[in-house]
N, C-alpha and C positions, 0 to 999 in steps of 0.2 A: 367501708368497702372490704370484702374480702383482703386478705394480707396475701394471698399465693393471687389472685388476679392483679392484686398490686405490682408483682413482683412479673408477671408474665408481661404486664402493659409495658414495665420498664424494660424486658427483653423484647418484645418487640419493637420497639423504639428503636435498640442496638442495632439487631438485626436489619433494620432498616436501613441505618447509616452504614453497615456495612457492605450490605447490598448495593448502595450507591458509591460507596468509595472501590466498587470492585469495580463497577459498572463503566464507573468514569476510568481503573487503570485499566480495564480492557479496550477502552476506546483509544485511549493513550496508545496503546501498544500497536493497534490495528491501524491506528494514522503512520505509528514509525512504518511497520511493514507499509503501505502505501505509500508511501513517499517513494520508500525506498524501491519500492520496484519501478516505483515511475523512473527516479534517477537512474534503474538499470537500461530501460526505453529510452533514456538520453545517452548512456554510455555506448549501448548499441547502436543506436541513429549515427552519432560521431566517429565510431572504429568503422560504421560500414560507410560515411564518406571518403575515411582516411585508406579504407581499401579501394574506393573510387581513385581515387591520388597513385596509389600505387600503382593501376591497373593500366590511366592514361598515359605515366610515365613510362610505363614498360610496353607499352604499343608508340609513344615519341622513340623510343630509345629502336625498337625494332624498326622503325618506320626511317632514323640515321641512318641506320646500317643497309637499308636498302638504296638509301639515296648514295651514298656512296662508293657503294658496286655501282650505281649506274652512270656516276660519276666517272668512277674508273674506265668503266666500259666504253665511254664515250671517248677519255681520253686516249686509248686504244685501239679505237675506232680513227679518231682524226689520225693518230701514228701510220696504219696501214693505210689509210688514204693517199699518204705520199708517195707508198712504194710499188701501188696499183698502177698498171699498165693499159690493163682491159676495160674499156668502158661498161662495160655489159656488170665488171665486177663494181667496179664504181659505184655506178649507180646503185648497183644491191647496198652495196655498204652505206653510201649516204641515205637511203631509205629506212635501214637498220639503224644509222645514228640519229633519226629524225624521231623514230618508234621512240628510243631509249632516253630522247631527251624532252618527249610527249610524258614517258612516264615519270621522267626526272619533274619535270614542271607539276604535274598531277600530286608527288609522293611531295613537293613543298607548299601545296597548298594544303593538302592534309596534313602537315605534320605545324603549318598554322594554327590551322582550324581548332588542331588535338591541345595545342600548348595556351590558346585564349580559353578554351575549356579548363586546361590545367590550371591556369592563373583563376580563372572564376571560382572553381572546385576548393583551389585552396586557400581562398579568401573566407569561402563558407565553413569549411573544416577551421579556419582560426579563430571564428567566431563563435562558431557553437563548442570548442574544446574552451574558451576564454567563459562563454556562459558556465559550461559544465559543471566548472572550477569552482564557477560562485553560487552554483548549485549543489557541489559537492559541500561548501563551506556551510552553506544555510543549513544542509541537512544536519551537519555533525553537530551544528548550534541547538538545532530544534531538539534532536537526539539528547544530547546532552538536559537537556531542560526538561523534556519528556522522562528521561531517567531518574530523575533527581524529583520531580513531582511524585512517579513510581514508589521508588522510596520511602517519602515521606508516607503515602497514601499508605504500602504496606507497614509502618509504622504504627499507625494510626488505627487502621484495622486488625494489628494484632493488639494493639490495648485494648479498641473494643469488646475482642472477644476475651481477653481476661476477664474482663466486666462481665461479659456472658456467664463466664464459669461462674464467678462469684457468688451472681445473681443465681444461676441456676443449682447451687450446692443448699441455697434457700429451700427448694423446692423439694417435695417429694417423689419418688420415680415414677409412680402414675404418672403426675400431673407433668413432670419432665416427658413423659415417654406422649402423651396427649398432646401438650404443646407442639412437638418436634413432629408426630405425625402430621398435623396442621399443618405447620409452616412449611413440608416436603411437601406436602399436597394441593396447598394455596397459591397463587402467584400474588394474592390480597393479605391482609391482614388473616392472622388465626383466630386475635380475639378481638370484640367490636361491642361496640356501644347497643343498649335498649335503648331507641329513641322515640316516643309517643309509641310506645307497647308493640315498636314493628324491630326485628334485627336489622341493623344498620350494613350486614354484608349482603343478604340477599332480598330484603324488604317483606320478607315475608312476619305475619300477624303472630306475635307471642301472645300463647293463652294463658289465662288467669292461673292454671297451677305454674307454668313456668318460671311466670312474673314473682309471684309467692316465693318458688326455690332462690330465684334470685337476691330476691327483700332479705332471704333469711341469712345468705351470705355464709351456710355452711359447707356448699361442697361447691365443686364445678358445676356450672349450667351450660350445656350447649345447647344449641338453637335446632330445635325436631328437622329442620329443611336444611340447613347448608354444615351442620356440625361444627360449627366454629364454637369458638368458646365466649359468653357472652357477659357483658356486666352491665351495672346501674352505675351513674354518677350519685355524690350523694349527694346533691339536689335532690332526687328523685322524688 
């Protein structure tokens, strides 16, 4: 077999594993981002219950202060009761303390209603802040582990392409400058097997001169239809 097809097989080969170990750290990386934005959808969900919590407390706390002027008012009301004379006022005022203790009655069943809400709200905010946590926990795990795979894999595929160099200081700059235009241009192999006299990237029919250039194993052969660069086993 040709010695520079020899040598191009074993760089494709590289290139290949490189390809995949980029492949696999780009996936890596795109699950951390995923993850992570979902954890940001939990941390969200969770501050906008705990702004829930805040909002019902702060309508309990205004909804006190109104029960307690009416509170007041009442008890200022039964006070001038004693010292009324005129029935005509009387009655006004007992009508007035009746209103005030209609809405006294009204502002405690609301401010029920508001605090079994509050207890429900903040039973839910304790649970999804307690999940958060072991969400927040998982992720730094996964992170961690995902970075350290990272690592290795950039490892891995920087010795690859030292290999690359190595391999490719073999070669001549044509057949360097040939290969590299291929594999930019391919999302397949650049160079590919004669298999039963057809090229094994696009299937199409090698003719008898081409087959010859190949046997003779002096220069590059590309294939007239897809321009890959082609070889023989030596079986053949």
């Amino acid at each position: 077999m040709n010695e520079r097809v020899d040598v191009l097989k074993r760089l494709q080969i590289i290139q290949k594993k490189i390809s995949e170990k980029t492949s696999f750290k780009d996936l890596q990386t795109k699950e951390i981002e995923k993850n992570k934005a979902l954890l940001q959808e939990k941390r969200a969900l969770t501050e906008k219950k705990h702004e829930q919590l805040k909002s019902l407390q702060k309508e309990i706390d205004k909804k006190d202060l109104d029960l307690k002027s009416d509170e007041e008012q009442i008890k200022k009301f039964n006070v001038q009761l004693n010292s009324i004379k005129n029935n005509k006022e009387y009655t006004a005022l007992r009508s007035e303390i009746g209103s005030k203790e209609a809405d006294k009655s009204l502002l405690e069943d609301e401010i029920l209603i508001l605090m079994s809400q509050l207890e429900s709200t903040n039973e839910e905010y304790l649970k999804e802040t307690e999940k958060l946590k072991g969400d927040e926990e998982n992720l730094d795990e996964f992170v961690q582990r995902a970075n350290c795979d990272i690592q290795k894999v950039d490892a891995e595929i920087e010795s690859l392409r030292r290999d690359t160099l190595k391999y490719a200081d073999i070669l001549d700059e044509e057949t360097q400058n040939q290969f590299n235009r291929l594999t930019n241009a391919n999302e397949k192999s650049p160079i590919v097997e004669v298999i039963d006299n057809a090229c094994n990237g696009c299937s199409m029919n090698i003719s008898l001169q081409t087959l010859n250039l190949l046997m003779s194993g002096k220069n590059l052969t590309l294939c007239p239809s897809c321009q890959r660069i082609l070889f023989l086993n030596d079986h053949h």
